[in-house]
C-alpha positions as CSV (number, residue, x, y, z in Angstrom):
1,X,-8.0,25.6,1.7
2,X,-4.9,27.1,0.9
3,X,-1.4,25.0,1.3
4,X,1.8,26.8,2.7
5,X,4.0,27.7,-0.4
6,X,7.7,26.9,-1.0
7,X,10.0,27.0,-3.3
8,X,13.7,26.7,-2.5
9,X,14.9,27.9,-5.9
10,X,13.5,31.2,-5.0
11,X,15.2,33.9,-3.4
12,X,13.3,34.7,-0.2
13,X,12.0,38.8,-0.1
14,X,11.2,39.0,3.5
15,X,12.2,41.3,6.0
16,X,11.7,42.2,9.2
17,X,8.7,44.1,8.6
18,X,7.5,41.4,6.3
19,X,8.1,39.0,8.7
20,X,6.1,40.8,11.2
21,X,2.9,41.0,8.9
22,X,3.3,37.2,8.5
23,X,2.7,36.9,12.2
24,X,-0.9,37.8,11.1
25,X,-1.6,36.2,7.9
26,X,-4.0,38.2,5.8
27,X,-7.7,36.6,5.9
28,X,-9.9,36.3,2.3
29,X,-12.6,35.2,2.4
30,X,-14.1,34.1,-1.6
31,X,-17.6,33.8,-1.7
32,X,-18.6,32.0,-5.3
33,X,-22.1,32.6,-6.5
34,X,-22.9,29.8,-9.3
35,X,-21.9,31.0,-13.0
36,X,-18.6,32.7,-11.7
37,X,-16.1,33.2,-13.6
38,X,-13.0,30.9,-13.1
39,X,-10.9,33.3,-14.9
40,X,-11.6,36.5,-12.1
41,X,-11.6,33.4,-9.6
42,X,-7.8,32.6,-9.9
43,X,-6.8,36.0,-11.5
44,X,-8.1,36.8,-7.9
45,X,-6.4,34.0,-6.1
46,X,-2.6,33.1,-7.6
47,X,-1.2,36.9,-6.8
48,X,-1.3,35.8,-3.3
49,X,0.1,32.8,-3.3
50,X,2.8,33.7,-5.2
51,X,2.9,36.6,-2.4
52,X,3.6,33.8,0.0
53,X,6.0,32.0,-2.2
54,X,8.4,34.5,-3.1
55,X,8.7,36.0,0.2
56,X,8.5,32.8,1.8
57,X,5.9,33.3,4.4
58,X,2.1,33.1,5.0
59,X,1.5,37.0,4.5
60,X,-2.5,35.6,3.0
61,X,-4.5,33.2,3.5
62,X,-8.1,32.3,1.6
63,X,-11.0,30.3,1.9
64,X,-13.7,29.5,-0.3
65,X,-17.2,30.2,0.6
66,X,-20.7,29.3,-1.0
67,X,-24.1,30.1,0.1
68,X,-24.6,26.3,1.3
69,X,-21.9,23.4,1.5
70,X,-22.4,22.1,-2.1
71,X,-19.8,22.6,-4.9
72,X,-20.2,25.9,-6.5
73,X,-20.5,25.2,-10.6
74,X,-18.8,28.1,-12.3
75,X,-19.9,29.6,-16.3
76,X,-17.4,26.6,-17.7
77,X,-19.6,23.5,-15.8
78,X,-16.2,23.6,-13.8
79,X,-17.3,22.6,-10.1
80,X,-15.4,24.6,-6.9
81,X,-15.5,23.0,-3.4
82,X,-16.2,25.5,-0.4
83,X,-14.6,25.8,2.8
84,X,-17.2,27.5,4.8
85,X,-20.9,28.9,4.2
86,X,-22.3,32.4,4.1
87,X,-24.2,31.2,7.1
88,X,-21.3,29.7,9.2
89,X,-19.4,33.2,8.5
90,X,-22.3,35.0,9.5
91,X,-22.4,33.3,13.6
92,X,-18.8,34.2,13.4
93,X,-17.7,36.7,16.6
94,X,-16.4,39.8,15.7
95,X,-12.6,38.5,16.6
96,X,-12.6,35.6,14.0
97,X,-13.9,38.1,11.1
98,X,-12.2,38.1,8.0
99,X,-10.0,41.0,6.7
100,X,-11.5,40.9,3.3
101,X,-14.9,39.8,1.5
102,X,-14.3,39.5,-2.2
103,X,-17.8,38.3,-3.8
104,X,-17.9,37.0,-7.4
105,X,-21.4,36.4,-8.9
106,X,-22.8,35.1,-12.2
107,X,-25.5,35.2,-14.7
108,X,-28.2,36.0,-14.2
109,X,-27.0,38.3,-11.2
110,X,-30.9,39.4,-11.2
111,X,-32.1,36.6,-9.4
112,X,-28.9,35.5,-7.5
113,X,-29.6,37.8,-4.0
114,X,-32.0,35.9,-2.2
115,X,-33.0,37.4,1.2
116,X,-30.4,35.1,3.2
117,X,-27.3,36.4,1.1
118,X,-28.6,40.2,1.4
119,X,-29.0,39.1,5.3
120,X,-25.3,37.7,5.0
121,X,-24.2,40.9,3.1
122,X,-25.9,43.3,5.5
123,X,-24.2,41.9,8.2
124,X,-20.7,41.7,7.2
125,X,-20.8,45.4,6.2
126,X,-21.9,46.2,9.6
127,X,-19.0,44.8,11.1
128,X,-16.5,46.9,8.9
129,X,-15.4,43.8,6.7
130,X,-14.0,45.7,3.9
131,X,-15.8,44.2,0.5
132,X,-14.6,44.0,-3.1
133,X,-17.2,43.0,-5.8
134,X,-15.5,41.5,-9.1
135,X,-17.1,41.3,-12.3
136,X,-20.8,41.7,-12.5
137,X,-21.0,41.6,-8.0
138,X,-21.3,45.0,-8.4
139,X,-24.8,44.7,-9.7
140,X,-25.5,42.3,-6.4
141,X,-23.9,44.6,-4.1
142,X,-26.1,47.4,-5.7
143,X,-29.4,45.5,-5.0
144,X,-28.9,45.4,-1.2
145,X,-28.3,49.4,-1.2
146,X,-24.8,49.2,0.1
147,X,-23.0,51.1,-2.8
148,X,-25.7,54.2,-2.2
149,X,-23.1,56.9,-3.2
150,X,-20.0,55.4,-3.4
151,X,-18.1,55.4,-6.7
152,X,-17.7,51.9,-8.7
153,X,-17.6,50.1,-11.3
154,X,-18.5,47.2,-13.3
155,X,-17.4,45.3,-16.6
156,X,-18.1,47.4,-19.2
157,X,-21.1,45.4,-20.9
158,X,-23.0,46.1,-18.0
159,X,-21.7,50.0,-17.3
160,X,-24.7,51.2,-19.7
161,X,-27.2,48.8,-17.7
162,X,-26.0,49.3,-14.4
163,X,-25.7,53.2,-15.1
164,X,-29.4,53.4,-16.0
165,X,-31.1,51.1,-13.4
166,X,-29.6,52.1,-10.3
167,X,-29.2,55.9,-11.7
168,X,-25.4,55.5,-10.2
169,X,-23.9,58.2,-11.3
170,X,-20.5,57.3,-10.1
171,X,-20.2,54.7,-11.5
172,X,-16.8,54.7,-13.3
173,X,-15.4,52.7,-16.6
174,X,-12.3,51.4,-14.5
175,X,-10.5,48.7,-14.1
176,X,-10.7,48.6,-10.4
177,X,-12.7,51.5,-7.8
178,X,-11.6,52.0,-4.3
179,X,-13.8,54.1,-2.2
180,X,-13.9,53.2,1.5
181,X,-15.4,49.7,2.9
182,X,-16.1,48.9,-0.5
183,X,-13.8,48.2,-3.7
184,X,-15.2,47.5,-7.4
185,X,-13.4,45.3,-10.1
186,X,-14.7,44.9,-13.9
187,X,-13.9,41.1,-13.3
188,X,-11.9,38.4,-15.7
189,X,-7.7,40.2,-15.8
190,X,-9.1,43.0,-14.4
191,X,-9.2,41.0,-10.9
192,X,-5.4,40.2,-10.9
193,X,-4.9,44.1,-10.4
194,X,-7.1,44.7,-7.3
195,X,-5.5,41.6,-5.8
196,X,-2.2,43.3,-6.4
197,X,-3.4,46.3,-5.4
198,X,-4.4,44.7,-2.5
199,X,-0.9,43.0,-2.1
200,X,0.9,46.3,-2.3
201,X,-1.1,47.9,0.7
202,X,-0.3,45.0,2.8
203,X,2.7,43.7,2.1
204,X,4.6,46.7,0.3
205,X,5.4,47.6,-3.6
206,X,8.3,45.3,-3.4
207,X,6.3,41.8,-2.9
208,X,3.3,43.3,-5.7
209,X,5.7,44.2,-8.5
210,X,8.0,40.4,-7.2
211,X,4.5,39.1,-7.9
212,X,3.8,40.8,-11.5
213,X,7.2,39.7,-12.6
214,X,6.7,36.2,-11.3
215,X,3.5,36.1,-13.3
216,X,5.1,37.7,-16.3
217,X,2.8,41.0,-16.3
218,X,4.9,43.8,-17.6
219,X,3.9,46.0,-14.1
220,X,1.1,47.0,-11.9
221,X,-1.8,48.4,-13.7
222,X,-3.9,51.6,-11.8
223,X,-6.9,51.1,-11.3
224,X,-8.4,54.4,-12.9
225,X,-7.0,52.6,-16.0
226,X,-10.0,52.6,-18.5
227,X,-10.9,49.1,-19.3
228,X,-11.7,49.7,-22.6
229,X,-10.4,52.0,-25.8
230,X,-12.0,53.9,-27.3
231,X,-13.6,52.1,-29.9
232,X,-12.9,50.9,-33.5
233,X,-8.9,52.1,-32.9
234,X,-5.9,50.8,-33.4
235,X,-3.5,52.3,-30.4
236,X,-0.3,51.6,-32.8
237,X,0.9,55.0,-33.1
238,X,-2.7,57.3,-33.4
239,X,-3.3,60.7,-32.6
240,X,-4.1,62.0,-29.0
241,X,-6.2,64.1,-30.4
242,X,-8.3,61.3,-32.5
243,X,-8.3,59.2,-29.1
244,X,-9.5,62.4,-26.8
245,X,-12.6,62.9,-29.6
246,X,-13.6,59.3,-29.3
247,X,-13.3,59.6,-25.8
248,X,-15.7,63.2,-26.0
249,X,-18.0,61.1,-27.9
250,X,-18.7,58.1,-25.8
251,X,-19.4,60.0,-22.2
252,X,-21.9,62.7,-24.4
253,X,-24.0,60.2,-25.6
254,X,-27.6,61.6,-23.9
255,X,-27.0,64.9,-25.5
256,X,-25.0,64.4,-28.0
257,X,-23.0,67.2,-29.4
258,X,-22.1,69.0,-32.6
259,X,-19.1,68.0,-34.4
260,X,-17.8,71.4,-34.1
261,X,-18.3,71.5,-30.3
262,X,-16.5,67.7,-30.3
263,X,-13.6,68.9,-32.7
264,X,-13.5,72.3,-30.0
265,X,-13.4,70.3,-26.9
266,X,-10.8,68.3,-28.7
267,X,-8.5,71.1,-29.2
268,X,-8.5,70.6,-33.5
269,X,-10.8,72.2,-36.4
270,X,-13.8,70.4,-37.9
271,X,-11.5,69.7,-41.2
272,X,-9.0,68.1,-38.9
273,X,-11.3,66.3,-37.0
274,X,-12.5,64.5,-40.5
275,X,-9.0,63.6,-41.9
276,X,-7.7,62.4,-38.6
277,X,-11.3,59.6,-39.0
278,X,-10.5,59.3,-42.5
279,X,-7.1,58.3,-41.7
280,X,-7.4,55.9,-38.8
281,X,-11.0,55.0,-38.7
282,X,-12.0,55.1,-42.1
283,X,-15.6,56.5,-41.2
284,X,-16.7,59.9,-40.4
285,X,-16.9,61.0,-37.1
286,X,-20.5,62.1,-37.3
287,X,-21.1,58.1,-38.6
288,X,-18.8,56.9,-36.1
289,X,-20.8,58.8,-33.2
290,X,-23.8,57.3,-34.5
291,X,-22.2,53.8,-34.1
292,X,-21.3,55.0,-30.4
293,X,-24.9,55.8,-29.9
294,X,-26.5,52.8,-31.3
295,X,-23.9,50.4,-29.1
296,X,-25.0,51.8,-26.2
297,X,-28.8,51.5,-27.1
298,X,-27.9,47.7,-27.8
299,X,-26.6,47.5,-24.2
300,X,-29.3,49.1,-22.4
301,X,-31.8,46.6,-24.9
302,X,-29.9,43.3,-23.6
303,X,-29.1,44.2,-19.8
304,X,-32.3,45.9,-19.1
305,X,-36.0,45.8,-19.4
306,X,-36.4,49.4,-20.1
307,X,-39.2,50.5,-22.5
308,X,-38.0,51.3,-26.2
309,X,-38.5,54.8,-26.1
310,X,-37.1,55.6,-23.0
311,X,-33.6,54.1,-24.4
312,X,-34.0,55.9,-27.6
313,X,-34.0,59.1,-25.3
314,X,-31.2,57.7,-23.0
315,X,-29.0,57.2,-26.1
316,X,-29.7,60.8,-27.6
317,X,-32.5,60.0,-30.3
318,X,-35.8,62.5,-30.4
319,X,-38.1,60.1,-32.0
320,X,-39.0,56.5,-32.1
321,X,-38.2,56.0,-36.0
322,X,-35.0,57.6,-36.5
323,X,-33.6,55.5,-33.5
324,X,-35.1,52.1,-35.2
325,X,-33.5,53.3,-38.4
326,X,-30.4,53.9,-37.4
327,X,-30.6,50.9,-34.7
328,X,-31.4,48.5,-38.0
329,X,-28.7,50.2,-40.5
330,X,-26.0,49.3,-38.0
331,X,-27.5,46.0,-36.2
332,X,-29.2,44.4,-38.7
333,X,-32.2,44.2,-36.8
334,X,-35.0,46.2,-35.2
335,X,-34.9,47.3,-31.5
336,X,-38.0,45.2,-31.0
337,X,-36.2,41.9,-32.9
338,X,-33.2,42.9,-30.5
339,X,-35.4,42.7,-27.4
340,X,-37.0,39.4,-28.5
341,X,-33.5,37.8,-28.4
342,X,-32.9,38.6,-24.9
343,X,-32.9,35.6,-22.1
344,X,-36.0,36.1,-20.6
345,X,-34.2,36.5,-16.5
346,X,-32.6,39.9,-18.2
347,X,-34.6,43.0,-15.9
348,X,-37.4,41.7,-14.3
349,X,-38.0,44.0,-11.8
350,X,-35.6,46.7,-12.9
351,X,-36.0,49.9,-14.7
C-alpha cells in the first residue's frame, strides 16, 4: 500500500479546488499478471506519488492486486507483494469500486486469461470501472471481447500480431488510446504518459506538468504521439518529406505501392525521392520498402501462428518464393527457420 507523501522542502501546489479533490482521493487499482514489466509498473506508479508530494495531499491512492494472494514475479525474477485479489475486488459493492483498473500482463499473454480473470474482467466492465491496459494487456483485454470496436493500441512489436489476429482495425501505433471505458498504453515509458494524462484530468495541467518537471521529463507527451520513427532515420535535421515517404511506406504494406505513387503522395518527384534515400538512408527507397515489408512478415512469424503464405500475402508478396527470397536476403534465414525459433506458447489458438 501506498504511504502518505511529504516533503517540507517542497512548495505546496494546492488550492482550494485541489484541496477539494483530495477529500476524495483517486482509487487505482494495479492488477500484475506474472512476467510484468517493472519498468511500465513504476513508470505507472511514481507520477502519482509525486502528485501527492508536490501538492501535499492524497489526490491518489493505489493498490496492488494479483490474481491470488502470492507475490506476483515480474520479467526481472523481481517479486511484488499484492494488496488485494481479483477475487476480493470482484465481491466488492458497487460503492467501494475503484475509479481506475490499470492491468499489466506478461509473456506469454496467450495463456495468461484463464476463465476466473475473464470472469473478473467481465465484471468490472459492467460496473463502469474505467480500464487502461499497458504494454501487451491489450492483447488480454482483446481475448475477453471487450475492445470489440474501440480504438487501441499496443507496443509496437505486437501491432503487426495483434492487427492480424483480432482483425482490429483500429488499432493505432500510439503511445497511449483513449476511447471511452477503456484506455490503451504501448507499455515500458510509454506508461508514465497515460498516468500523467491521467493526472491532468483529475487534478489539473498544473500538478501533471509539477510532476514532469519533478521527474525531469522535458513536458507531457500526447498520446497520438507515434511510438516509433520511421525506421532506419536519424531525426537530426532530415527532410519532412523523407519522413512522410517512410511513413507512406510502412501503413501500405498489403498493397504495396509504386515508387512514383509514394514519391506523389509525398509531395516530391521520383528523382527526389531517390537522392533524399541516398542522402539520409543510404539505400534505395524501393530496397528500403522491401526491408519494411520483410520486418513486418518477421513480426507476424514470431507473434502469430499464421500459415506462411497467408503472411506472405499480408506483407504484400504474390508468391511463396519471392517472399522466402527476399525474407532470407534480409534475415539471414528462411521463414520456415524463422518459425522454428519461435517459443512454442506463441499463437496457439490464434489466427
Amino acid at each position: 500500500m501506498n504511504a502518505s507523501a511529504n516533503i517540507t522542502a517542497m512548495k505546496s501546489c494546492a488550492t482550494p479546488e485541489i484541496s477539494a479533490i483530495a477529500d476524495r482521493p483517486f482509487d487505482l487499482v494495479v492488477l500484475v499478471l506474472p512476467g510484468f514489466s517493472h519498468l511500465a509498473l513504476h513508470a505507472y506508479i511514481e507520477p502519482f506519488r509525486i502528485a501527492n508530494t508536490i501538492s501535499r495531499l492524497p489526490l491518489f491512492r493505489w493498490r496492488i492486486a494479483g490474481v491470488d494472494a502470492r507475490p506476483v514475479e515480474g520479467a526481472n525474477a523481481l517479486s511484488i507483494a499484492v494488496d488485494a485479489t481479483i477475487d476480493e475486488l470482484g465481491c466488492k459493492s458497487d460503492d467501494r469500486k475503484p475509479d481506475q483498473l490499470a492491468i499489466l500482463a506478461g509473456e506469454p499473454v496467450e495463456r495468461q486469461l484463464t476463465p476466473q480473470l475473464n470472469g473478473f474482467l467481465r465484471t468490472i466492465a459492467r460496473r463502469g470501472v474505467s480500464i487502461s491496459a499497458v504494454g501487451t494487456a491489450t492483447w488480454l483485454l482483446a481475448q475477453t471481447g471487450l475492445l470489440a470496436g474501440t480504438r487501441c493500441t499496443i507496443h509496437w512489436s505486437r501491432l503487426a500480431a495483434f492487427s492480424e489476429v483480432f482483425n482490429q482495425p483500429r488499432i493505432r501505433d500510439s503511445l497511449f488510446v483513449k476511447d471511452g471505458q477503456y484506455s490503451t498504453c504501448a507499455g515500458e515509458l510509454a506508461a508514465f504518459d497515460l498516468a500523467i494524462d491521467l493526472i491532468g484530468s483529475h487534478a489539473g495541467g498544473y500538478i501533471a506538468q509539477e510532476v514532469c518537471r519533478h521527474a525531469t521529463v522535458e513536458g507531457q507527451r500526447s498520446g497520438s504521439n507515434r511510438q516509433t520513427g520511421p525506421t532506419g532515420l536519424a531525426f537530426a535535421g532530415v527532410s519532412d518529406k523523407l519522413v512522410m515517404a517512410m511513413r507512406i511506406m510502412e501503413e501500405n504494406v498489403e498493397f504495396p505501392l509504386s515508387m512514383d505513387e509514394v514519391a506523389h503522395r509525398a509531395g516530391v518527384s521520383r528523382r527526389q525521392l531517390e537522392r533524399l534515400f541516398a542522402a539520409h538512408i543510404e539505400v534505395p527507397p524501393v530496397r528500403h520498402y522491401l526491408r519494411i515489408r520483410t520486418d513486418h512478415a518477421k513480426r507476424l512469424i514470431e507473434g502469430t501462428r499464421l500459415p506462411l503464405i497467408d503472411i506472405a500475402m499480408a506483407c504484400g508478396f504474390i508468391s511463396a518464393s519471392h517472399f522466402a527470397k527476399c525474407f532470407r536476403a534480409f534475415n539471414g534465414i528462411s521463414p520456415q527457420q524463422c518459425r522454428a525459433m519461435v517459443p512454442a506458447w506463441v499463437g496457439p489458438g490464434l489466427g
